[in-house]
PDB file with SEQRES, HELIX, SHEET and CRYST1 records, atoms N, CA, C and O in Angstrom:
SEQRES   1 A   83  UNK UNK UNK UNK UNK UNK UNK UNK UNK UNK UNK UNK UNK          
SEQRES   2 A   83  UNK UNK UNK UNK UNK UNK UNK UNK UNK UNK UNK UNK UNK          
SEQRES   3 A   83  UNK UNK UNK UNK UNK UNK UNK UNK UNK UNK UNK UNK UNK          
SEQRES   4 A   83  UNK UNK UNK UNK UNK UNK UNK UNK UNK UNK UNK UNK UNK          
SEQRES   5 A   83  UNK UNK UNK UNK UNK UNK UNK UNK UNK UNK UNK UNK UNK          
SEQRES   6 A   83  UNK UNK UNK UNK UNK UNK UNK UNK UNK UNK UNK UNK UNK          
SEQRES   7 A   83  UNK UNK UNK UNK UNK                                          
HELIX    1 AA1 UNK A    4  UNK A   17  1                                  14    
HELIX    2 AA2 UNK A   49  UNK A   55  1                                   7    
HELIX    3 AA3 UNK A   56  UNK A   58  5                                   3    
HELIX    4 AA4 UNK A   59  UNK A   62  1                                   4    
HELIX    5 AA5 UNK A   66  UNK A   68  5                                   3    
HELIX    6 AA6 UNK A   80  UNK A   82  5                                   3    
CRYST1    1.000    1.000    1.000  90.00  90.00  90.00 P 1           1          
ATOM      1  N   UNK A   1      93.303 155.779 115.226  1.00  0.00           N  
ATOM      2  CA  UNK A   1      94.106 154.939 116.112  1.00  0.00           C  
ATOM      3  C   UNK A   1      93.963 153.487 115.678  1.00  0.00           C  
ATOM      4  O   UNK A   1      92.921 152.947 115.306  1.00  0.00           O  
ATOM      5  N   UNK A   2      95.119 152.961 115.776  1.00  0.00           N  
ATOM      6  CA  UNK A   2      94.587 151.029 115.295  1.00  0.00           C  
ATOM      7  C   UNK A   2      94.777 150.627 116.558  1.00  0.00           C  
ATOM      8  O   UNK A   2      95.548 150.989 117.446  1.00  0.00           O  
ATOM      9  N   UNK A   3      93.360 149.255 116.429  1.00  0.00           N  
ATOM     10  CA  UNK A   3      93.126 148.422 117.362  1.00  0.00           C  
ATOM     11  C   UNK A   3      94.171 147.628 117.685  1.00  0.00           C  
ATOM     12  O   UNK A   3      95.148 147.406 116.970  1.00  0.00           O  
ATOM     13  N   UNK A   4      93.892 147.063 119.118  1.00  0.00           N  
ATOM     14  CA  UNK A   4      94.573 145.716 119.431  1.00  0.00           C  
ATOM     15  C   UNK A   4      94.479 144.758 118.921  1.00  0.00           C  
ATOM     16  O   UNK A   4      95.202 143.808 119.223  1.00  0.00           O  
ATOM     17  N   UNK A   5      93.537 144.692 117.959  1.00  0.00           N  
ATOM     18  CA  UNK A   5      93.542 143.339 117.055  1.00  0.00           C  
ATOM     19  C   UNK A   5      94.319 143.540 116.195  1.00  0.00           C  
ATOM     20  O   UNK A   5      95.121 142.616 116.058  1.00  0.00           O  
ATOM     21  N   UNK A   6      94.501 144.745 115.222  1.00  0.00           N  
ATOM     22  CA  UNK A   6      95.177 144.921 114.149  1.00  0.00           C  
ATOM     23  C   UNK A   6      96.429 144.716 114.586  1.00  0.00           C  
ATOM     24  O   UNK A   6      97.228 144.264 113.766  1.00  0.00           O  
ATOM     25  N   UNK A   7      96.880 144.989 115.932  1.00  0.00           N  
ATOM     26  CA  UNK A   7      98.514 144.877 116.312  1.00  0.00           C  
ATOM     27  C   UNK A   7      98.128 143.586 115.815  1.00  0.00           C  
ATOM     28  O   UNK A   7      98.261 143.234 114.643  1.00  0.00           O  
ATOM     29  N   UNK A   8      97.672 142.931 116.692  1.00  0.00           N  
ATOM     30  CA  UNK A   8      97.973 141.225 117.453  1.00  0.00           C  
ATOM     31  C   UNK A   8      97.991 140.341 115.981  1.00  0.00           C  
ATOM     32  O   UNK A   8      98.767 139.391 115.882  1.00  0.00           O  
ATOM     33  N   UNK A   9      96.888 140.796 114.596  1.00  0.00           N  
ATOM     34  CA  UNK A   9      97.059 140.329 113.737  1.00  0.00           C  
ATOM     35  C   UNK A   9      99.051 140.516 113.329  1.00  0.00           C  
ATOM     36  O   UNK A   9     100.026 139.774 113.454  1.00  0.00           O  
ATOM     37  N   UNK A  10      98.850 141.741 112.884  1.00  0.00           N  
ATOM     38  CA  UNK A  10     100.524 141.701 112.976  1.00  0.00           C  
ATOM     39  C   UNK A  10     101.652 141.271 113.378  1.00  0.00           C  
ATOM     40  O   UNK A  10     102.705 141.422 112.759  1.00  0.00           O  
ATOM     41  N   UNK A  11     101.510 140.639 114.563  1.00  0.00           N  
ATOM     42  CA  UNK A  11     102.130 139.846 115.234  1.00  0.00           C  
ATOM     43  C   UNK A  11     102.181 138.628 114.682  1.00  0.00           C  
ATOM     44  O   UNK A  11     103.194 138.009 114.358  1.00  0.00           O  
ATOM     45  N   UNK A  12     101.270 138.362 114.602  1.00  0.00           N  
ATOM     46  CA  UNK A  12     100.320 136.801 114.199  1.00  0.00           C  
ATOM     47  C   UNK A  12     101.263 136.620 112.698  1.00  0.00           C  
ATOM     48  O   UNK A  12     102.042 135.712 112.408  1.00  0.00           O  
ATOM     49  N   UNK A  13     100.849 137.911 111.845  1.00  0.00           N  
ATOM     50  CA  UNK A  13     101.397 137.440 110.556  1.00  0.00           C  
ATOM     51  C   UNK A  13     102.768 136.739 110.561  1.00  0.00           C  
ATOM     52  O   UNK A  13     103.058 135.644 110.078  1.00  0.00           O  
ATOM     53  N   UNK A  14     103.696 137.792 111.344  1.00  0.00           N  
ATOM     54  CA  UNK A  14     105.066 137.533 111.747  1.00  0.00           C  
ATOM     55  C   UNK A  14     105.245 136.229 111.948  1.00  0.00           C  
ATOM     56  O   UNK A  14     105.669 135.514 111.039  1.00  0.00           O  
ATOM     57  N   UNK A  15     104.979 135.804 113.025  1.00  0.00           N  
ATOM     58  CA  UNK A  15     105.116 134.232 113.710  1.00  0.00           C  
ATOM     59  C   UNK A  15     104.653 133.310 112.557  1.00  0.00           C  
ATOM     60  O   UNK A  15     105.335 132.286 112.499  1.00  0.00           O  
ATOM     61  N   UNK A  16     103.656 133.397 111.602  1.00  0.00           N  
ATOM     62  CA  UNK A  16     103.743 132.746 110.995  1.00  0.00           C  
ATOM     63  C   UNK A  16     104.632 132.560 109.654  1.00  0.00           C  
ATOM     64  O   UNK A  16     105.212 131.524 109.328  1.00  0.00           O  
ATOM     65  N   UNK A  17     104.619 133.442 109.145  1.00  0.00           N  
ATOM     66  CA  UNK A  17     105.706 133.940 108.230  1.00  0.00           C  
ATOM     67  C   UNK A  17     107.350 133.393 108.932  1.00  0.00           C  
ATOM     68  O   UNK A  17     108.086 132.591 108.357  1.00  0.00           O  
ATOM     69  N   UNK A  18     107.584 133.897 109.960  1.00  0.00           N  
ATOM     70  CA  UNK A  18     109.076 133.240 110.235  1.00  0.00           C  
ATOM     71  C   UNK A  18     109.953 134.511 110.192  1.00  0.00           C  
ATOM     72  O   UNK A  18     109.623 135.601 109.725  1.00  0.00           O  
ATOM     73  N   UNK A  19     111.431 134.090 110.908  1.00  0.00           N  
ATOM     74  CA  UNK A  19     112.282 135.139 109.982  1.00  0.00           C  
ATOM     75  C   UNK A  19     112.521 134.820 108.998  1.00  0.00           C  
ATOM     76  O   UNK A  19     112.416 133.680 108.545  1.00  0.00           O  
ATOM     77  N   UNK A  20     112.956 135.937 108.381  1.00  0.00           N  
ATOM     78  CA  UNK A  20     113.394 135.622 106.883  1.00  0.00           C  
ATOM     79  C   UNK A  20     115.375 135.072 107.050  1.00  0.00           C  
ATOM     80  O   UNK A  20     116.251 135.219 107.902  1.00  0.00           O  
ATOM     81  N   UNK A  21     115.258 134.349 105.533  1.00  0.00           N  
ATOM     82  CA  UNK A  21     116.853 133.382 105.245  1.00  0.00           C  
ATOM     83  C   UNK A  21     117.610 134.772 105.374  1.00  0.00           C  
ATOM     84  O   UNK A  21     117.369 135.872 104.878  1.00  0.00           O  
ATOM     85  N   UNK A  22     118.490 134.377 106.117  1.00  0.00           N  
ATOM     86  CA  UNK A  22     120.043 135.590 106.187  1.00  0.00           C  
ATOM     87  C   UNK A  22     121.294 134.965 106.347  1.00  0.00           C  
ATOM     88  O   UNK A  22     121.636 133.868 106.789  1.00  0.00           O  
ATOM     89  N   UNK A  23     121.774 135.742 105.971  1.00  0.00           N  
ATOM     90  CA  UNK A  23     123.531 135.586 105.718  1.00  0.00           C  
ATOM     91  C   UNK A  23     124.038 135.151 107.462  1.00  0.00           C  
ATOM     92  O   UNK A  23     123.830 136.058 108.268  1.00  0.00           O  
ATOM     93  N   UNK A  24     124.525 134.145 107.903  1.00  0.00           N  
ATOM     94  CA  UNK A  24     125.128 134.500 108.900  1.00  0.00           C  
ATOM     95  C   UNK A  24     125.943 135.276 109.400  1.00  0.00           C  
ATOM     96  O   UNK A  24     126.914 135.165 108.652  1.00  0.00           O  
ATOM     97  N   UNK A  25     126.271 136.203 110.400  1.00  0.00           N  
ATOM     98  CA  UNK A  25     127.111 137.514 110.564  1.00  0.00           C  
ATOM     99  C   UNK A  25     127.565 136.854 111.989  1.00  0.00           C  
ATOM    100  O   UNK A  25     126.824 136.260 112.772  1.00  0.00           O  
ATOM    101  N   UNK A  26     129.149 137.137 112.156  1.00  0.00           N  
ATOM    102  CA  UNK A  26     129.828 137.319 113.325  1.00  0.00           C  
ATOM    103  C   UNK A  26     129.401 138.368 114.423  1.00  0.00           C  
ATOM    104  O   UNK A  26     130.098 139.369 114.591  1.00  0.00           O  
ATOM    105  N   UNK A  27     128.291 138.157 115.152  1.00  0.00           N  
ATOM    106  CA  UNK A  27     127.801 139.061 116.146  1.00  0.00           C  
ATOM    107  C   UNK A  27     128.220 138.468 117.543  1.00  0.00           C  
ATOM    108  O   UNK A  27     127.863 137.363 117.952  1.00  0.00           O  
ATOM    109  N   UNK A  28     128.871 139.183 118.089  1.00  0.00           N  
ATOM    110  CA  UNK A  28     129.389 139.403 119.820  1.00  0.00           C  
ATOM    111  C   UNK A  28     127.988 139.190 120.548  1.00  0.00           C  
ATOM    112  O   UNK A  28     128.025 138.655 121.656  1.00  0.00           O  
ATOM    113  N   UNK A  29     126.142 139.752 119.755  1.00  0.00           N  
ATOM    114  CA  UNK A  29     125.371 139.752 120.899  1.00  0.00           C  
ATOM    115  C   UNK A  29     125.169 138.400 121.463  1.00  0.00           C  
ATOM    116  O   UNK A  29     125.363 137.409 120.759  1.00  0.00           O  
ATOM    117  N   UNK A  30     124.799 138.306 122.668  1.00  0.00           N  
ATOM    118  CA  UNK A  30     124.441 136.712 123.064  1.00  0.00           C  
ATOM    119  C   UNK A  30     123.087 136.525 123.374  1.00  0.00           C  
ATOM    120  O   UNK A  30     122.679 137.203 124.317  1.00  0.00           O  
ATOM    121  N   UNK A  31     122.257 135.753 122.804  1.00  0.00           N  
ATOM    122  CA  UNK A  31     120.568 135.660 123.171  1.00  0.00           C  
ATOM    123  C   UNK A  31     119.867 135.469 124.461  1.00  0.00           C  
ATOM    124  O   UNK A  31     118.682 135.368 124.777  1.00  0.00           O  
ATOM    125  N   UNK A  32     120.880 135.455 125.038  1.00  0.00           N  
ATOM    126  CA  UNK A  32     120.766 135.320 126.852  1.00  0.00           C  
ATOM    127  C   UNK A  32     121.036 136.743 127.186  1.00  0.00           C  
ATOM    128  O   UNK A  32     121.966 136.977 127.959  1.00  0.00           O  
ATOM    129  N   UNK A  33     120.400 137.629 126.742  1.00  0.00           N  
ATOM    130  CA  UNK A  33     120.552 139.283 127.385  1.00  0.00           C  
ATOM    131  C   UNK A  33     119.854 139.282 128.514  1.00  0.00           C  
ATOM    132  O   UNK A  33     118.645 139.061 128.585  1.00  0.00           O  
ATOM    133  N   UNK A  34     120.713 139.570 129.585  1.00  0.00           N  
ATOM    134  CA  UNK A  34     120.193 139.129 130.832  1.00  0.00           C  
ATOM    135  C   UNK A  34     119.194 139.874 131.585  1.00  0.00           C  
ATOM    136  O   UNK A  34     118.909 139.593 132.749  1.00  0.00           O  
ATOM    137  N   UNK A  35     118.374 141.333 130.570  1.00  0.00           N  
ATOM    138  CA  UNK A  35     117.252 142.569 131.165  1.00  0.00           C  
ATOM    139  C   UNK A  35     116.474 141.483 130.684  1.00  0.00           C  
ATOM    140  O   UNK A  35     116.768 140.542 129.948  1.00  0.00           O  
ATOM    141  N   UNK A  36     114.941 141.957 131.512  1.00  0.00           N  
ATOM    142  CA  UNK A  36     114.078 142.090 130.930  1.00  0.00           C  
ATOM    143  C   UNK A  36     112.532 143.040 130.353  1.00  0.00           C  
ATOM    144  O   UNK A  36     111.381 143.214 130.756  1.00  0.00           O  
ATOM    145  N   UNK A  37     113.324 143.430 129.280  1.00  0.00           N  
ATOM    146  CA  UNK A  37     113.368 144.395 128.759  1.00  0.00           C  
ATOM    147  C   UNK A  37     113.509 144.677 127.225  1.00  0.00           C  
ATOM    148  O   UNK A  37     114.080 143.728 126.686  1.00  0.00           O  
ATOM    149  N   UNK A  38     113.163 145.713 126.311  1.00  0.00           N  
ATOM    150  CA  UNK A  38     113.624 145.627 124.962  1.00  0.00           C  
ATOM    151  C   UNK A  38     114.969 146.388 125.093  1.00  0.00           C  
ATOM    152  O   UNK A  38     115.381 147.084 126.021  1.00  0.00           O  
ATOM    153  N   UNK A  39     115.574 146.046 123.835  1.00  0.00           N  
ATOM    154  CA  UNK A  39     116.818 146.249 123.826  1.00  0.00           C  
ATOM    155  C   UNK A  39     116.750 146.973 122.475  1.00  0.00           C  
ATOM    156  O   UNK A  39     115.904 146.590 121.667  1.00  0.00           O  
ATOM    157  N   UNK A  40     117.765 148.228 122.087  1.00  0.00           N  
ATOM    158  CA  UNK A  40     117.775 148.711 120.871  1.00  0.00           C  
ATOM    159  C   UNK A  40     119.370 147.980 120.075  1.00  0.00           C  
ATOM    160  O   UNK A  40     120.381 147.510 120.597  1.00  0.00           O  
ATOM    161  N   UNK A  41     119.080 148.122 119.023  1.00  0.00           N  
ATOM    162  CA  UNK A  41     120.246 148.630 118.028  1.00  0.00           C  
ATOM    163  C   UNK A  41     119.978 149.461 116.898  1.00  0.00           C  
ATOM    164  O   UNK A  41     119.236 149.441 115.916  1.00  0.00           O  
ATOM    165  N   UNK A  42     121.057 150.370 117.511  1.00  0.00           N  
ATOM    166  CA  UNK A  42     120.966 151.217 116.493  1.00  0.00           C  
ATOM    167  C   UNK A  42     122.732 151.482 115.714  1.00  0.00           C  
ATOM    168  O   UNK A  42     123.853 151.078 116.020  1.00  0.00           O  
ATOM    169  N   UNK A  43     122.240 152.272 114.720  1.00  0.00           N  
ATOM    170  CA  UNK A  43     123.777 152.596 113.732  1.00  0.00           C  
ATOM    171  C   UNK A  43     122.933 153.182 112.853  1.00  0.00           C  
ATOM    172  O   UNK A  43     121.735 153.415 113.010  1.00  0.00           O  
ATOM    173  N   UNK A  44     123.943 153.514 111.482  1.00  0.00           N  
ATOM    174  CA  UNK A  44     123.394 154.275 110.145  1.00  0.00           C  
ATOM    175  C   UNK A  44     122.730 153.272 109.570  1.00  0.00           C  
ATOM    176  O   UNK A  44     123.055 152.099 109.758  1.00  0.00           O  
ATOM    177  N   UNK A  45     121.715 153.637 108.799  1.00  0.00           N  
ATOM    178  CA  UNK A  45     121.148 153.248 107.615  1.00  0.00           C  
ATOM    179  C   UNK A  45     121.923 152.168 106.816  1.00  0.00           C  
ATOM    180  O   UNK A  45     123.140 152.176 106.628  1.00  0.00           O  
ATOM    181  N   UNK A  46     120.937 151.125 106.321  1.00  0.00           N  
ATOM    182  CA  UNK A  46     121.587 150.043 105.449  1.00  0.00           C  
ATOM    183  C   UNK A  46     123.179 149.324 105.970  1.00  0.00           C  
ATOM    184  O   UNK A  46     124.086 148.694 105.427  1.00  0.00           O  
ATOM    185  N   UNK A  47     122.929 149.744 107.063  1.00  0.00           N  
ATOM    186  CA  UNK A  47     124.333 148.939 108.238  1.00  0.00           C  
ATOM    187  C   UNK A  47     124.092 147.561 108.162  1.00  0.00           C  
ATOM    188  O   UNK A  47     124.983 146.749 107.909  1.00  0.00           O  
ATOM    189  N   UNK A  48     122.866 147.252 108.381  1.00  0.00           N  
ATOM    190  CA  UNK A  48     122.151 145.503 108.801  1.00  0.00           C  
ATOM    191  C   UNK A  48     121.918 145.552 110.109  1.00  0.00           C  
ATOM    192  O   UNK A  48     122.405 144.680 110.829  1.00  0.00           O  
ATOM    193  N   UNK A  49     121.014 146.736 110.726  1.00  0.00           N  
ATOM    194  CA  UNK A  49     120.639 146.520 111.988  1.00  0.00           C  
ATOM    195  C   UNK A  49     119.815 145.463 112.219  1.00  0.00           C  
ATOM    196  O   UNK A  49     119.994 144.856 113.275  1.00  0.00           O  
ATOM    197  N   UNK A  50     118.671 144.978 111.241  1.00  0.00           N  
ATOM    198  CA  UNK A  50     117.582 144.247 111.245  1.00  0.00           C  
ATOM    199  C   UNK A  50     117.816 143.084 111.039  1.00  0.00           C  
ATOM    200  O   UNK A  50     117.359 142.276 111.848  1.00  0.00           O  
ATOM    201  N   UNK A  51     118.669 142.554 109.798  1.00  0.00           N  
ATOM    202  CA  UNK A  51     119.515 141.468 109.964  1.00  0.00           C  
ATOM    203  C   UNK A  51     120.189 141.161 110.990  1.00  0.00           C  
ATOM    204  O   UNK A  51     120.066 139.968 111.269  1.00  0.00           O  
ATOM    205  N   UNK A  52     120.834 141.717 111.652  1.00  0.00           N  
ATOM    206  CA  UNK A  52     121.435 141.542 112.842  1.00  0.00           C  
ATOM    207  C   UNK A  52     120.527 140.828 113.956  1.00  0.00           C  
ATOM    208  O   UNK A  52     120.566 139.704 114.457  1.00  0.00           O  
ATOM    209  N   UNK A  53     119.579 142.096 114.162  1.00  0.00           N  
ATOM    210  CA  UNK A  53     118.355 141.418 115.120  1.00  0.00           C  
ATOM    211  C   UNK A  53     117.832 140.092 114.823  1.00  0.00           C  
ATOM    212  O   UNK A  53     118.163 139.212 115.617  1.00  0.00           O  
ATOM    213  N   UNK A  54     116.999 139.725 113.733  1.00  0.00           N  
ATOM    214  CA  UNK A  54     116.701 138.668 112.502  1.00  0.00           C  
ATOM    215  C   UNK A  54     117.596 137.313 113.521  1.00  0.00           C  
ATOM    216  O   UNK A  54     117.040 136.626 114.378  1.00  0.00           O  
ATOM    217  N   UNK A  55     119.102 137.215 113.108  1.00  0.00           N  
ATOM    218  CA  UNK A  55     119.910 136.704 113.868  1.00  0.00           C  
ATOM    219  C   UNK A  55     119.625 136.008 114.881  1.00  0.00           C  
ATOM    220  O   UNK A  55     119.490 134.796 115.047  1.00  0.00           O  
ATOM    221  N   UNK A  56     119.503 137.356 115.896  1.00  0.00           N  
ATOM    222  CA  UNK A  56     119.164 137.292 118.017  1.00  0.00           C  
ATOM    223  C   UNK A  56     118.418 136.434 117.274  1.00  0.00           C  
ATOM    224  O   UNK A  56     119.022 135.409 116.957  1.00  0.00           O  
ATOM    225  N   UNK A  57     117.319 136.525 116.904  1.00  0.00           N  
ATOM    226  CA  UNK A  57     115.765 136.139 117.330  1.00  0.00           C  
ATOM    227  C   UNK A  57     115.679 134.993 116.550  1.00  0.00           C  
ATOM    228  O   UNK A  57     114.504 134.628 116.511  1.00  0.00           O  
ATOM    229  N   UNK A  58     116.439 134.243 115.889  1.00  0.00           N  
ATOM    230  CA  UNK A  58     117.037 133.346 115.435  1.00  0.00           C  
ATOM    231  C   UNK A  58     117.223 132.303 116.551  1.00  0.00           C  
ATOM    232  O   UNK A  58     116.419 131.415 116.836  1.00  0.00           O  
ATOM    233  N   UNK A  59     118.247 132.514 117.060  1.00  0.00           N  
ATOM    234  CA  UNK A  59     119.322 132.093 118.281  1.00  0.00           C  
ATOM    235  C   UNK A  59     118.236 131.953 119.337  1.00  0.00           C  
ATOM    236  O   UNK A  59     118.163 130.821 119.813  1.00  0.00           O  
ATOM    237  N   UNK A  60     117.515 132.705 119.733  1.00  0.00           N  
ATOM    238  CA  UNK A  60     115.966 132.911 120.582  1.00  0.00           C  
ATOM    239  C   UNK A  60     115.441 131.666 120.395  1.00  0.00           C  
ATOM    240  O   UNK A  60     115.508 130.670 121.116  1.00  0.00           O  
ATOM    241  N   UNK A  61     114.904 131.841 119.330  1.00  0.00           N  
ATOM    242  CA  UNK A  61     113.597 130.925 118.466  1.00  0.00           C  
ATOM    243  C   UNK A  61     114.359 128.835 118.723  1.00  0.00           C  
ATOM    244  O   UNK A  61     113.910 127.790 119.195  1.00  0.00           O  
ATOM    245  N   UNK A  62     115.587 129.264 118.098  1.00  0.00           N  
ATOM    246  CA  UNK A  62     116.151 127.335 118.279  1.00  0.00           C  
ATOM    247  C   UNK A  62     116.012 126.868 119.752  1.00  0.00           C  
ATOM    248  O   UNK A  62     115.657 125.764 120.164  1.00  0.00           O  
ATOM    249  N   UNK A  63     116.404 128.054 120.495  1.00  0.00           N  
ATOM    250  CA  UNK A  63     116.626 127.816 122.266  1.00  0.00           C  
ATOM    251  C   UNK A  63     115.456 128.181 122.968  1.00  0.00           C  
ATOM    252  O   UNK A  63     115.507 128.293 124.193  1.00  0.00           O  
ATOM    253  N   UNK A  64     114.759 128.315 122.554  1.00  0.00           N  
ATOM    254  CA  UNK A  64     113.590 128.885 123.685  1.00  0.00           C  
ATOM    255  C   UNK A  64     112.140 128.660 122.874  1.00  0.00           C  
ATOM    256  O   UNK A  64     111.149 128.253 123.481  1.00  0.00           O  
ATOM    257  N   UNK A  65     112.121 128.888 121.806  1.00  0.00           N  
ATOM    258  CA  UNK A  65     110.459 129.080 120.458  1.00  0.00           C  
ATOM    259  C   UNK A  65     110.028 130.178 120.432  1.00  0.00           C  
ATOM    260  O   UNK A  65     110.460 131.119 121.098  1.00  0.00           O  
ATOM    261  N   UNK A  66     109.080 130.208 119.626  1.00  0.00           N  
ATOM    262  CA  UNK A  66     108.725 131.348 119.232  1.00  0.00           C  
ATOM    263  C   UNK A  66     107.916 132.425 120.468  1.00  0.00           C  
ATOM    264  O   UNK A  66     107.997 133.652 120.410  1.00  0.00           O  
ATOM    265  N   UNK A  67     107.163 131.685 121.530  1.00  0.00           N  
ATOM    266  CA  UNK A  67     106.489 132.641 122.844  1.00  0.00           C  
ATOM    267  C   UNK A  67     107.577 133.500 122.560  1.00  0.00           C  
ATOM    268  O   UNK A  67     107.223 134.625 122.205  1.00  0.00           O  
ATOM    269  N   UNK A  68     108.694 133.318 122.607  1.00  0.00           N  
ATOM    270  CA  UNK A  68     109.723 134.491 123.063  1.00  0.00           C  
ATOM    271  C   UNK A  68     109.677 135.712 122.534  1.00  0.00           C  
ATOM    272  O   UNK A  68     110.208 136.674 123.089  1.00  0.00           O  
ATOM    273  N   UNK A  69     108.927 135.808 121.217  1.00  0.00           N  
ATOM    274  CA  UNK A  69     110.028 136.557 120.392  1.00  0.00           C  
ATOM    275  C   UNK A  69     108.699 137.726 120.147  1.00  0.00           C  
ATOM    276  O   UNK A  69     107.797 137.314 119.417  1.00  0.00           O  
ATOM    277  N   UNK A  70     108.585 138.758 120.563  1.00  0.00           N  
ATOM    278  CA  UNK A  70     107.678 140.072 119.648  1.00  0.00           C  
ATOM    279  C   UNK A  70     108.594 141.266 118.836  1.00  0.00           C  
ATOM    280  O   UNK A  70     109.391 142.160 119.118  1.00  0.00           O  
ATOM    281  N   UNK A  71     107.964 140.695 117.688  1.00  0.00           N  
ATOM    282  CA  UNK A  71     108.709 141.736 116.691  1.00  0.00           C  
ATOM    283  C   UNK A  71     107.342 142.378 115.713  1.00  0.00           C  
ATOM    284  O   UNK A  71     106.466 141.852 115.025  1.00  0.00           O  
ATOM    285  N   UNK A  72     107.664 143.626 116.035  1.00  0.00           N  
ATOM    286  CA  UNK A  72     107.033 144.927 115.133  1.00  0.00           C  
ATOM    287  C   UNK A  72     107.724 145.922 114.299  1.00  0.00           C  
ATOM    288  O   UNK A  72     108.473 146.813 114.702  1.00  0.00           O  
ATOM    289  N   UNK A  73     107.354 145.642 112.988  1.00  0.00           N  
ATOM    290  CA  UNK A  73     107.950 146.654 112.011  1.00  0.00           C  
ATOM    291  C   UNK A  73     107.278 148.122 112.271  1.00  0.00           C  
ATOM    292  O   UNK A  73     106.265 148.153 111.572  1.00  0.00           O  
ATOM    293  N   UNK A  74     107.345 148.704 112.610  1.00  0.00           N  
ATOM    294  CA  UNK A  74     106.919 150.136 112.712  1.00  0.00           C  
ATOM    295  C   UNK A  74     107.151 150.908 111.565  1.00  0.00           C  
ATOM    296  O   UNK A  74     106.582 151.994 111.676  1.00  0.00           O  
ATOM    297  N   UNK A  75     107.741 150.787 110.538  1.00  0.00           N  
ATOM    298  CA  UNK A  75     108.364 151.286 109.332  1.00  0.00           C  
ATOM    299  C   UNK A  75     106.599 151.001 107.905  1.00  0.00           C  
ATOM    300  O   UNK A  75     106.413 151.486 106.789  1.00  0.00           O  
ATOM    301  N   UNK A  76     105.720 150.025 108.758  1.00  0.00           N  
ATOM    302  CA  UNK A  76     104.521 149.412 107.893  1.00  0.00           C  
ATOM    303  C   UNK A  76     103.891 150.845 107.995  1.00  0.00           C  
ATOM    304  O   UNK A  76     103.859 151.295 109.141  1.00  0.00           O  
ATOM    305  N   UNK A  77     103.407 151.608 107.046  1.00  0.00           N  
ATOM    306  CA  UNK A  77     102.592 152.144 106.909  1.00  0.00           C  
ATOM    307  C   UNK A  77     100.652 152.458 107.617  1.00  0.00           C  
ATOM    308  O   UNK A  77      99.907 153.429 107.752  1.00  0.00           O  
ATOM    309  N   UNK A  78     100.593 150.904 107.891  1.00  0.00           N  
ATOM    310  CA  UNK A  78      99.167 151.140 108.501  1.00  0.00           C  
ATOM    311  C   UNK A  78      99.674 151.409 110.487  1.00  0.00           C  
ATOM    312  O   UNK A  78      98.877 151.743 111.364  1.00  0.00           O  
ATOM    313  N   UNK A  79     101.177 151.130 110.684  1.00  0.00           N  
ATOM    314  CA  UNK A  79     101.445 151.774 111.966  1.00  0.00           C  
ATOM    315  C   UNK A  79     101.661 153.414 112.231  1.00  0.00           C  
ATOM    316  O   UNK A  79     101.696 154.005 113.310  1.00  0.00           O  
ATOM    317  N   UNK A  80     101.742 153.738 111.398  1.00  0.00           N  
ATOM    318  CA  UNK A  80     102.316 155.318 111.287  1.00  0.00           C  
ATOM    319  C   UNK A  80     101.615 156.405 112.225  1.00  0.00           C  
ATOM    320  O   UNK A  80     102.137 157.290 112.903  1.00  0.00           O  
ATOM    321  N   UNK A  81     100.314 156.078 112.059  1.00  0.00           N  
ATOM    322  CA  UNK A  81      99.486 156.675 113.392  1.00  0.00           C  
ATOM    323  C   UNK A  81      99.520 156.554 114.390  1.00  0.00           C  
ATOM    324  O   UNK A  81      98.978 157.367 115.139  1.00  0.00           O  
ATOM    325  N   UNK A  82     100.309 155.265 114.924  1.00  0.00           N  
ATOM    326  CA  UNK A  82      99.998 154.797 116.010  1.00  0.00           C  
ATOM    327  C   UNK A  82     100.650 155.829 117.142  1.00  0.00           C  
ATOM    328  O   UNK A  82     100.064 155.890 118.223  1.00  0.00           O  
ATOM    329  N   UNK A  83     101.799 156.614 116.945  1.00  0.00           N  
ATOM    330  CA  UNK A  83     102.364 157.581 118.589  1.00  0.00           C  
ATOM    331  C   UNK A  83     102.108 158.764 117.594  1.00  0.00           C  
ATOM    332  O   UNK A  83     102.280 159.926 117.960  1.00  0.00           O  
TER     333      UNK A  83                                                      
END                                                                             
């Protein structure tokens, strides 16, 4: 099982690291999603779901900073155990 530190490092890396440079995309979502709550997107493979998100959390980050934003790659290998 991995610790709560190992998340929180992960986290940590993120925030510092940044998002990464992306293409701007014409997205309808608005960063004021009014749950609170996570929100999915999903579609097929190599669509630009993540870019997309990348985006939100973009739009997040100028209007609000970074407190806002938890993002986890689950796709990392040292998460794979985790459910």
């Amino acid at each position: 099982m991995i610790s709560k530190e190992r998340i929180a490092t992960l986290i940590k890396d993120f925030h510092e690291k940044g998002i990464p440079w992306l293409v701007e995309r014409d997205l309808q979502i608005p960063p004021e999603i009014p749950i609170k709550r996570a929100i999915s997107i999903i579609g097929p493979r190599r669509a630009g779901k993540t870019y997309s998100m990348f985006q939100i959390m973009k739009k997040i980050l100028e209007k609000y900073g970074i407190e806002q934003i938890l993002y986890l790659n689950f796709e990392l290998t040292i998460l794979k155990n985790l459910f």
